[in-house]
Every structure is written in C-alpha cells, then in structure tokens.
N, CA, C and O atoms as a GROMACS GRO file, in nm:
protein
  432
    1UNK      N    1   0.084  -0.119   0.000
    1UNK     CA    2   0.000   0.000   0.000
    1UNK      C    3   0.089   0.125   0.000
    1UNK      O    4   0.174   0.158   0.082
    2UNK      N    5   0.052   0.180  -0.101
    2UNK     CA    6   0.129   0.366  -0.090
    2UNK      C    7   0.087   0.451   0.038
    2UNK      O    8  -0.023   0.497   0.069
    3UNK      N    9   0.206   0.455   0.099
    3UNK     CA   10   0.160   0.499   0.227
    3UNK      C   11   0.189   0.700   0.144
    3UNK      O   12   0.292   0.723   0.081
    4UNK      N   13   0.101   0.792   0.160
    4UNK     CA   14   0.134   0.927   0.101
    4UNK      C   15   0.207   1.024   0.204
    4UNK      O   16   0.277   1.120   0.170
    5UNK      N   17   0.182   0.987   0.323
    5UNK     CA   18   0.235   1.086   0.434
    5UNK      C   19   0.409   1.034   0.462
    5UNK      O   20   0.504   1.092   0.515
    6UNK      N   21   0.397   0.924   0.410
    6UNK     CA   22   0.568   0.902   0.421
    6UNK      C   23   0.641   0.930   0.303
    6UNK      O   24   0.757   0.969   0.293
    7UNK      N   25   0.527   0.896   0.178
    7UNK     CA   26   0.617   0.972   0.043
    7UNK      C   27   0.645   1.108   0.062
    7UNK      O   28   0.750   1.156   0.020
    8UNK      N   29   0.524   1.204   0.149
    8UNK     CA   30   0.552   1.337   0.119
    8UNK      C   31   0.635   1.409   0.228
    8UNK      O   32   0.676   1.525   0.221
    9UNK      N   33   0.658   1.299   0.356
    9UNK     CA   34   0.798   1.352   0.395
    9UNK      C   35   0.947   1.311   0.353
    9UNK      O   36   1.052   1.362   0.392
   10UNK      N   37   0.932   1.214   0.271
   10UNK     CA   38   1.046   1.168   0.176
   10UNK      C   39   1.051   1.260   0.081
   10UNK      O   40   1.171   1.278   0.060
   11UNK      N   41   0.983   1.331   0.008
   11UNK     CA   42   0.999   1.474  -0.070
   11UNK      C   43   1.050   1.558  -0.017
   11UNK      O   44   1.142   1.626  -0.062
   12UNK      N   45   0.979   1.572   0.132
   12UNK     CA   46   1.043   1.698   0.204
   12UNK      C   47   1.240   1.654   0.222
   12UNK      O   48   1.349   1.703   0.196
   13UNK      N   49   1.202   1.576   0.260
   13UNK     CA   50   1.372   1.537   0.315
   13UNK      C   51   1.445   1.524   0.201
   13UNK      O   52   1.564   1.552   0.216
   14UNK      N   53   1.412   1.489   0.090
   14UNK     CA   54   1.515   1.505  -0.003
   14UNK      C   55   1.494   1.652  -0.066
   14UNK      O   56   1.589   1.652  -0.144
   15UNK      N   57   1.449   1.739  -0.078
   15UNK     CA   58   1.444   1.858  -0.080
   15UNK      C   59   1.558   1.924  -0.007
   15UNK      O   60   1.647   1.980  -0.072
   16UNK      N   61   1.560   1.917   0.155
   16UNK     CA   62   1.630   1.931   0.240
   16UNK      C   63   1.775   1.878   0.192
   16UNK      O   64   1.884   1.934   0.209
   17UNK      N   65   1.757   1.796   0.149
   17UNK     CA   66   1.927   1.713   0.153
   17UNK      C   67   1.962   1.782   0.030
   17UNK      O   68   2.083   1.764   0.013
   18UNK      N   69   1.922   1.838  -0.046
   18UNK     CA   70   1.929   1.859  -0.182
   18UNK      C   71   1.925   2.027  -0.189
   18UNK      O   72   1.957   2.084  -0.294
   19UNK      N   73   1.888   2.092  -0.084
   19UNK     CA   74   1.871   2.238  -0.102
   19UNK      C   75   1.804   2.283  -0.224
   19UNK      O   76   1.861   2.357  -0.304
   20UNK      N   77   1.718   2.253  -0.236
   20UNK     CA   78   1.566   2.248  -0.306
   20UNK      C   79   1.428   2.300  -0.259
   20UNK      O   80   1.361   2.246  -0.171
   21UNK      N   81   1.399   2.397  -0.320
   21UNK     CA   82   1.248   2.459  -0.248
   21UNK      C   83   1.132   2.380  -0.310
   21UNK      O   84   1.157   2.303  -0.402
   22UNK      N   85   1.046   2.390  -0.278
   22UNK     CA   86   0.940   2.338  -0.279
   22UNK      C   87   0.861   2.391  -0.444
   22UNK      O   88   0.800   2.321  -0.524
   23UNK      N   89   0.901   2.582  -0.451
   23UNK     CA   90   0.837   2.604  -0.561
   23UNK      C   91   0.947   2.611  -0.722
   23UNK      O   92   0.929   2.654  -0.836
   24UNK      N   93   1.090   2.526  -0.629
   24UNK     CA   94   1.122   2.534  -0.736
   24UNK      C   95   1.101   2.365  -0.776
   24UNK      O   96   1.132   2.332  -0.891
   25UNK      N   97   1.060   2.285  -0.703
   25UNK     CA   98   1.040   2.138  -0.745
   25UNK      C   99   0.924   2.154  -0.825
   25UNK      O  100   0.913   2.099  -0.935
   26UNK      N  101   0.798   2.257  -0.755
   26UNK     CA  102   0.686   2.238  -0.848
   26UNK      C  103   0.706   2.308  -0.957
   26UNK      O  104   0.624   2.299  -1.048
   27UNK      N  105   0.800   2.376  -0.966
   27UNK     CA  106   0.807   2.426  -1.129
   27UNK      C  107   0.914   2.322  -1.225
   27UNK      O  108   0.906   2.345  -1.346
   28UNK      N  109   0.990   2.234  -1.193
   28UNK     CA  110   1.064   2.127  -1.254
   28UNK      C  111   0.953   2.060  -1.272
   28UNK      O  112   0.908   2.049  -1.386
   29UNK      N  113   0.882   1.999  -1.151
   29UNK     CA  114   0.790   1.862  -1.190
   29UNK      C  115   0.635   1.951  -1.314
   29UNK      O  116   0.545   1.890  -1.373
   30UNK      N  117   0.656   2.068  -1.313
   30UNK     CA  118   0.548   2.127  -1.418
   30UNK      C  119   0.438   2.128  -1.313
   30UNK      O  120   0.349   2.172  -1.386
   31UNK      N  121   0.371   2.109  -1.180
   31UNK     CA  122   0.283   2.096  -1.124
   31UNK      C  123   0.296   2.271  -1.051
   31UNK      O  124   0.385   2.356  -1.057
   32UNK      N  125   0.149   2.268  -0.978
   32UNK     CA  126   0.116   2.385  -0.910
   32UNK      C  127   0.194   2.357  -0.786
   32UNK      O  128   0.233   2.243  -0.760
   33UNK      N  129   0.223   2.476  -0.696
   33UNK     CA  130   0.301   2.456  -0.587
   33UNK      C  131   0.191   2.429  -0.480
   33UNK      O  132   0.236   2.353  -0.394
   34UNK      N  133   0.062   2.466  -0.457
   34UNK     CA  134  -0.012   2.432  -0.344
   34UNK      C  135  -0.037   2.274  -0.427
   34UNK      O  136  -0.058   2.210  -0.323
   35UNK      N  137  -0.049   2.172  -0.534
   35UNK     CA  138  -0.067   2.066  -0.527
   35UNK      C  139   0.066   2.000  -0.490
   35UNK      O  140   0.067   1.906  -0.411
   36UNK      N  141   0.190   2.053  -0.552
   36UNK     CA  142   0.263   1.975  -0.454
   36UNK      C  143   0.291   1.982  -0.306
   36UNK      O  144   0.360   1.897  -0.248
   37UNK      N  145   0.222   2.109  -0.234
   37UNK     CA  146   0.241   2.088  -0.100
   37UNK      C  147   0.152   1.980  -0.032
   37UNK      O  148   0.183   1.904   0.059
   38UNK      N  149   0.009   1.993  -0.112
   38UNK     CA  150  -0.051   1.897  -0.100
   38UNK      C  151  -0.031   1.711  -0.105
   38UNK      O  152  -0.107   1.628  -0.056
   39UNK      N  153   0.094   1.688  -0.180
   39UNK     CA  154   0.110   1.569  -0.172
   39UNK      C  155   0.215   1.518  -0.067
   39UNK      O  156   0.215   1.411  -0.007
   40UNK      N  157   0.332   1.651  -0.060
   40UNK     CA  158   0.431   1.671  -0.002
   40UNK      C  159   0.365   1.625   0.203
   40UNK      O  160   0.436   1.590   0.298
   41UNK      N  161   0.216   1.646   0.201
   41UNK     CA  162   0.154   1.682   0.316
   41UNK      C  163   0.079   1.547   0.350
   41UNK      O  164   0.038   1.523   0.463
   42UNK      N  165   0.064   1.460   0.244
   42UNK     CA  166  -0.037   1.336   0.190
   42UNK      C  167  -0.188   1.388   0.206
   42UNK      O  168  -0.287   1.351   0.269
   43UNK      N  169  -0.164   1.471   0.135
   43UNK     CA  170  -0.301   1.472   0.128
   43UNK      C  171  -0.348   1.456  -0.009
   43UNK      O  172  -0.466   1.431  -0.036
   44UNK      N  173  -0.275   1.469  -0.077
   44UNK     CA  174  -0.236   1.435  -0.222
   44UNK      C  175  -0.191   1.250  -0.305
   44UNK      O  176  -0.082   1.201  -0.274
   45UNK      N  177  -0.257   1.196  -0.373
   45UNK     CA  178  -0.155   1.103  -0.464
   45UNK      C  179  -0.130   1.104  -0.576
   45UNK      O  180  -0.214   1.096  -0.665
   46UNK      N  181   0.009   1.117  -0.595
   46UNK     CA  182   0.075   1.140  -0.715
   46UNK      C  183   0.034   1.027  -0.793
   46UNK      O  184   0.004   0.916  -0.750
   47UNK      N  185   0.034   1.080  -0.953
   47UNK     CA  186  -0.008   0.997  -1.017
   47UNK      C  187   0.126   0.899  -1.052
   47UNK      O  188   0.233   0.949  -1.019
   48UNK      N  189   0.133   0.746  -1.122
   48UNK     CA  190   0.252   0.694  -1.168
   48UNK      C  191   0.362   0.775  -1.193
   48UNK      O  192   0.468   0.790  -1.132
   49UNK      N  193   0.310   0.834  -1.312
   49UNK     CA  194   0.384   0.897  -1.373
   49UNK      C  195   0.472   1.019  -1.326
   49UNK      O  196   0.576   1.064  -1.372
   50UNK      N  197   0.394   1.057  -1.216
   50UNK     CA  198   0.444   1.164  -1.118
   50UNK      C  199   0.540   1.125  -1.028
   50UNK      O  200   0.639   1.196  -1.010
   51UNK      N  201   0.524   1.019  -0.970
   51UNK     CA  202   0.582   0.973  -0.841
   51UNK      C  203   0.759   0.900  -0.928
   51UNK      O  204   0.874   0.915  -0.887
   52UNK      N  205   0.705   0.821  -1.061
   52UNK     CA  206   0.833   0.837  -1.115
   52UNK      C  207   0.935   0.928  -1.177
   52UNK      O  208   1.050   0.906  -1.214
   53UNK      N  209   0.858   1.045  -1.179
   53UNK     CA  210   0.939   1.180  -1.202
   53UNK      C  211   0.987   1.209  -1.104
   53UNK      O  212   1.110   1.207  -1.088
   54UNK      N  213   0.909   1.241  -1.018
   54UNK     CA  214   0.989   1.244  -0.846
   54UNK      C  215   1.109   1.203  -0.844
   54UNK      O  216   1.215   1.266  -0.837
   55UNK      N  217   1.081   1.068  -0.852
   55UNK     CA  218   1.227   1.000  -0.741
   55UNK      C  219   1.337   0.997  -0.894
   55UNK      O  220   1.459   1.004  -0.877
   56UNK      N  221   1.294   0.989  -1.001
   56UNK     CA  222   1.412   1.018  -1.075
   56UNK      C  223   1.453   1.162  -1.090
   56UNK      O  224   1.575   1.170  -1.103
   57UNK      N  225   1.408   1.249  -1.093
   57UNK     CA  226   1.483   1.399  -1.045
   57UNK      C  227   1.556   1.408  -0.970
   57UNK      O  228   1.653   1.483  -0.985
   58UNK      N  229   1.539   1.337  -0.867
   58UNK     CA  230   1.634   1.322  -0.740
   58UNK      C  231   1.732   1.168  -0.782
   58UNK      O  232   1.801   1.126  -0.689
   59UNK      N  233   1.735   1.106  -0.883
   59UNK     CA  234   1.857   1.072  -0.900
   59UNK      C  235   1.832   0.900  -0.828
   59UNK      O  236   1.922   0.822  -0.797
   60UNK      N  237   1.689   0.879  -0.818
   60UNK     CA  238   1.652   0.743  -0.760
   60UNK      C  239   1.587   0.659  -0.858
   60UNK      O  240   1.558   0.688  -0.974
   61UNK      N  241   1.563   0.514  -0.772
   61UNK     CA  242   1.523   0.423  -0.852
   61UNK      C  243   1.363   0.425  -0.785
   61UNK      O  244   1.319   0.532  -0.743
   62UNK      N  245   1.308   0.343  -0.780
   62UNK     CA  246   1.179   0.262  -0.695
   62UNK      C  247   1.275   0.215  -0.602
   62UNK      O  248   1.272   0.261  -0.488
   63UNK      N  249   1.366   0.127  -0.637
   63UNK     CA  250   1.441   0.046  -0.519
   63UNK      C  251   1.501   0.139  -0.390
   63UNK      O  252   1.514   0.116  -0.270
   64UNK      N  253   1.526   0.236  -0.462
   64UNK     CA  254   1.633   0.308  -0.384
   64UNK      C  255   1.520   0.399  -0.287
   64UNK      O  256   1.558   0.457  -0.185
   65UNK      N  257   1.394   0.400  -0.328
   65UNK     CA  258   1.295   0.498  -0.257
   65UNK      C  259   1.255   0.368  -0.156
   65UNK      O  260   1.204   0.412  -0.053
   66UNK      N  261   1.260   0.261  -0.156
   66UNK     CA  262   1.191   0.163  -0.059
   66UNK      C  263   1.329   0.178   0.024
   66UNK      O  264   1.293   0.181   0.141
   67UNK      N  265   1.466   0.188   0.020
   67UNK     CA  266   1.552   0.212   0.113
   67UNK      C  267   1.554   0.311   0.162
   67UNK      O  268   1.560   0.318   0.285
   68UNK      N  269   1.547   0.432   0.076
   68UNK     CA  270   1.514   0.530   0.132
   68UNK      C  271   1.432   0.529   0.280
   68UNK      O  272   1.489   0.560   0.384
   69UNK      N  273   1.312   0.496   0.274
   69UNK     CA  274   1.191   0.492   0.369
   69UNK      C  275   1.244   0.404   0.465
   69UNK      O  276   1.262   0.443   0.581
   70UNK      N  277   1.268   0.304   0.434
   70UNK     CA  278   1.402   0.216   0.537
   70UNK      C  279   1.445   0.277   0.635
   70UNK      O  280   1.400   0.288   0.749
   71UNK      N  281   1.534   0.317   0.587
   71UNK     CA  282   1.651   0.391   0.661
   71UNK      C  283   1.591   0.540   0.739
   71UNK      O  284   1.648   0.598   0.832
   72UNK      N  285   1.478   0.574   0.683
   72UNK     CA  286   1.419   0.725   0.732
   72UNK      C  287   1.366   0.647   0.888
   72UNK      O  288   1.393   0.701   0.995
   73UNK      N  289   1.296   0.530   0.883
   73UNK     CA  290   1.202   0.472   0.967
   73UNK      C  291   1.323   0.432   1.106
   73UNK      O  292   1.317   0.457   1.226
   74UNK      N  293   1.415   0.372   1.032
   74UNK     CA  294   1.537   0.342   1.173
   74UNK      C  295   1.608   0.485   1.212
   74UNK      O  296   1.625   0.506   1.332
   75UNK      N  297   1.648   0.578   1.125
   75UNK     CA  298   1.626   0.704   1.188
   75UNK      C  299   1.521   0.778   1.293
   75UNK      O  300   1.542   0.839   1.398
   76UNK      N  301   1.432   0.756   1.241
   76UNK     CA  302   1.296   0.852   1.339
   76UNK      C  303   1.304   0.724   1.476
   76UNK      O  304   1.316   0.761   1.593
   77UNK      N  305   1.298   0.620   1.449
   77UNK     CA  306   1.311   0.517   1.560
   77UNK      C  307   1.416   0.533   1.658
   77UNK      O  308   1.392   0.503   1.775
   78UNK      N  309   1.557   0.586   1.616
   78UNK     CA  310   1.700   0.568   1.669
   78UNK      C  311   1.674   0.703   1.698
   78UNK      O  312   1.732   0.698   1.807
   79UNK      N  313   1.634   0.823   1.693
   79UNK     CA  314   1.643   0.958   1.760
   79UNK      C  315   1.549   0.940   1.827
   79UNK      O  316   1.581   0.950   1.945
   80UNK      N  317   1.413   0.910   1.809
   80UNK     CA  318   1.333   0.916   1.928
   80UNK      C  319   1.380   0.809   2.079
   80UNK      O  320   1.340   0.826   2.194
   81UNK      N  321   1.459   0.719   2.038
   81UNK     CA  322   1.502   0.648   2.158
   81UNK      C  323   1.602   0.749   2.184
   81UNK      O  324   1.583   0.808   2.291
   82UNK      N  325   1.711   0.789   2.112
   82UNK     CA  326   1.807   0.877   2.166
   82UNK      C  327   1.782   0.941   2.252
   82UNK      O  328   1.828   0.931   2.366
   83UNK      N  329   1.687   1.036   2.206
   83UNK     CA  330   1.618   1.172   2.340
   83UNK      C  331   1.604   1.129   2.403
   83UNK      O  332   1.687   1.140   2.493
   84UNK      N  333   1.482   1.027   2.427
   84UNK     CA  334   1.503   0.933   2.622
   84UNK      C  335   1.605   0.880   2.670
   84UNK      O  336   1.566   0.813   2.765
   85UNK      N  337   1.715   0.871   2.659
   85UNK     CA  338   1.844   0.787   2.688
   85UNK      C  339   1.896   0.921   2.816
   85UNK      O  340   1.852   1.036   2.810
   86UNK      N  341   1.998   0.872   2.927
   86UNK     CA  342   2.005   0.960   2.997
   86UNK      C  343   2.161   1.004   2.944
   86UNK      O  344   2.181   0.967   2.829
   87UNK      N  345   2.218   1.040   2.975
   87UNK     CA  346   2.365   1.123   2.911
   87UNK      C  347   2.496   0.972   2.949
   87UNK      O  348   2.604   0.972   2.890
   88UNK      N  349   2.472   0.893   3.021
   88UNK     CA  350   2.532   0.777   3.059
   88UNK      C  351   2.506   0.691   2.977
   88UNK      O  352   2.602   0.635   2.923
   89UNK      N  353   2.363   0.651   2.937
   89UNK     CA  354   2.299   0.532   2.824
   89UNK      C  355   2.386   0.610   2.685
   89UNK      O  356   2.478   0.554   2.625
   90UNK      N  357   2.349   0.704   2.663
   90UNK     CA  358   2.383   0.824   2.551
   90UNK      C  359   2.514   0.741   2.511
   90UNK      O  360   2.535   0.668   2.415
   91UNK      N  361   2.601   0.783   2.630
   91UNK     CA  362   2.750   0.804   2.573
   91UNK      C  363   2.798   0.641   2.576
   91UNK      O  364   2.911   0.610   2.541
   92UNK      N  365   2.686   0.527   2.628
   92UNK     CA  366   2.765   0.355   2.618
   92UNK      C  367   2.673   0.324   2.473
   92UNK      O  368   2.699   0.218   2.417
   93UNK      N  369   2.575   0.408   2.415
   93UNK     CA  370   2.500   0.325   2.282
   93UNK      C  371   2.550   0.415   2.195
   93UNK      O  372   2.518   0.388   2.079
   94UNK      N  373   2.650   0.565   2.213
   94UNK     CA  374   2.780   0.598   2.114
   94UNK      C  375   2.880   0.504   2.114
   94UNK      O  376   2.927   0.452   2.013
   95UNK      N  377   2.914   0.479   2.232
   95UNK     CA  378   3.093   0.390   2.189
   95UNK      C  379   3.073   0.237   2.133
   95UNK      O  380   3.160   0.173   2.075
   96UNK      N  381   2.940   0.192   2.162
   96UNK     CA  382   2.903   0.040   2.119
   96UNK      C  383   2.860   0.076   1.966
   96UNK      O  384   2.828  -0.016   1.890
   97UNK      N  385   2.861   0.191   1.930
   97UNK     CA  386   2.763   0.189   1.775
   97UNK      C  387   2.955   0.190   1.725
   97UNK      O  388   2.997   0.112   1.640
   98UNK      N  389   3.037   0.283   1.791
   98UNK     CA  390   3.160   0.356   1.695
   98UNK      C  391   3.242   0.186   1.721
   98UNK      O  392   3.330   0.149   1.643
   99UNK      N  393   3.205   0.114   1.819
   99UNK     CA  394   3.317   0.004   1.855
   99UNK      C  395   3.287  -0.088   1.727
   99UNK      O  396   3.377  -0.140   1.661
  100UNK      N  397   3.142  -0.105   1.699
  100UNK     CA  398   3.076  -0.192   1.564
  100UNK      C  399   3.104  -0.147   1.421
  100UNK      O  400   3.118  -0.220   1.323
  101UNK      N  401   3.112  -0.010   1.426
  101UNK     CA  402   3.176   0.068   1.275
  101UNK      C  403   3.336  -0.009   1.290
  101UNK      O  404   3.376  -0.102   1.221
  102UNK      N  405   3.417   0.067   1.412
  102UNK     CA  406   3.546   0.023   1.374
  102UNK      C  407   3.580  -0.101   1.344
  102UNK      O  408   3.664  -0.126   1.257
  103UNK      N  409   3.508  -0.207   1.425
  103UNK     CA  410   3.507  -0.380   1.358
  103UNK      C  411   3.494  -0.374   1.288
  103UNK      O  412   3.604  -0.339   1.248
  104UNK      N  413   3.392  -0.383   1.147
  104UNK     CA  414   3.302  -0.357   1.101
  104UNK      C  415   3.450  -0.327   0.975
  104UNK      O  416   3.498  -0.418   0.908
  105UNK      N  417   3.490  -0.206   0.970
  105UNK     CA  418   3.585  -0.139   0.866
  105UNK      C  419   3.716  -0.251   0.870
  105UNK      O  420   3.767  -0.272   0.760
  106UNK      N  421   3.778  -0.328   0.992
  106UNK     CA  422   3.830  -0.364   0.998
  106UNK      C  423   3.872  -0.561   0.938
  106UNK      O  424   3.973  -0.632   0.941
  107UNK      N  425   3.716  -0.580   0.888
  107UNK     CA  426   3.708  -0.713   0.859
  107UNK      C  427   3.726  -0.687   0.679
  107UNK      O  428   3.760  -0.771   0.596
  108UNK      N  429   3.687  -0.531   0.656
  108UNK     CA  430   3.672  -0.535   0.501
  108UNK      C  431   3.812  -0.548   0.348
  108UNK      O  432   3.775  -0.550   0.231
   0.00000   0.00000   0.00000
C-alpha cells in the first residue's frame, strides 16, 4: 500500500538534503506549488507517472525509494530512543555503535 504521508515527507527530506524549495520542485515537476504541497503533506496522490518523475529527479530508482523509507524509519526510531536515553545510556550506545563501525571497517 502507498503509504502518502511518508512519500511526502520523503519529498520533504530530499528537498532538504538537496537544497531544493518546494516552488522550485513544483516548477521542474510542471505541477502547481499548493498541489505539490498537497502531496508533499499526503493529502495528495501522485499519479505513476508523477511519483516516477519524483524519485528520478532526485537521482533514484523505486528500489532506492523503498531504502530510502528504510533507513528514514530506523532514523525517526533511533532519535526518538536517543532523546530518552540519559547522558550515561547516551554516551555507552555511542561507543558500542563507533566500537561496531570500527570492527566492522576492519574485517573489510
């Protein structure tokens, strides 16, 4: 199922990552800027043809938009635990994440 409120903060965020306004996306994608805020918002669904203009403007596949959302979801998951963590939890689930990178680089 097309979830629209996660496509249209996946617009927003690649906007963001991309230093991209909103009315200059709706003037690339040829659309009105209150309909793309509208989809940007889910309140909107892009048509096929739209949603594959989307993510190829930005240089994606389909595949790469299902990782995308992936990776957004263990983000919003991994900061919202962050904030509750006390400055002690904080600083042992930093050195256990940097101890797993440095393994991690070290097997490759």
């Amino acid at each position: 199922m097309f979830d629209t409120v996660k496509f249209g903060n996946a617009i927003k965020n690649l906007c963001k990552m991309n230093n991209i306004t909103a009315y200059r996306l709706a003037q690339e994608l040829n659309v009105s800027e209150d309909y793309l805020y509208k989809i940007q918002n889910g309140k909107n669904i892009p048509s096929i043809a739209l949603f594959v203009f989307i993510i190829n403007y930005f240089g994606m596949t389909s595949n790469d938009y299902s990782s995308f959302n992936i990776v957004s979801d263990i983000n919003n998951i991994l900061y919202g635990t962050a904030i509750s963590l006390s400055n002690e939890e904080y600083k042992f689930l930093y050195n256990t994440i940097l101890d797993y990178i440095y393994s991690k680089k070290g097997t490759n």
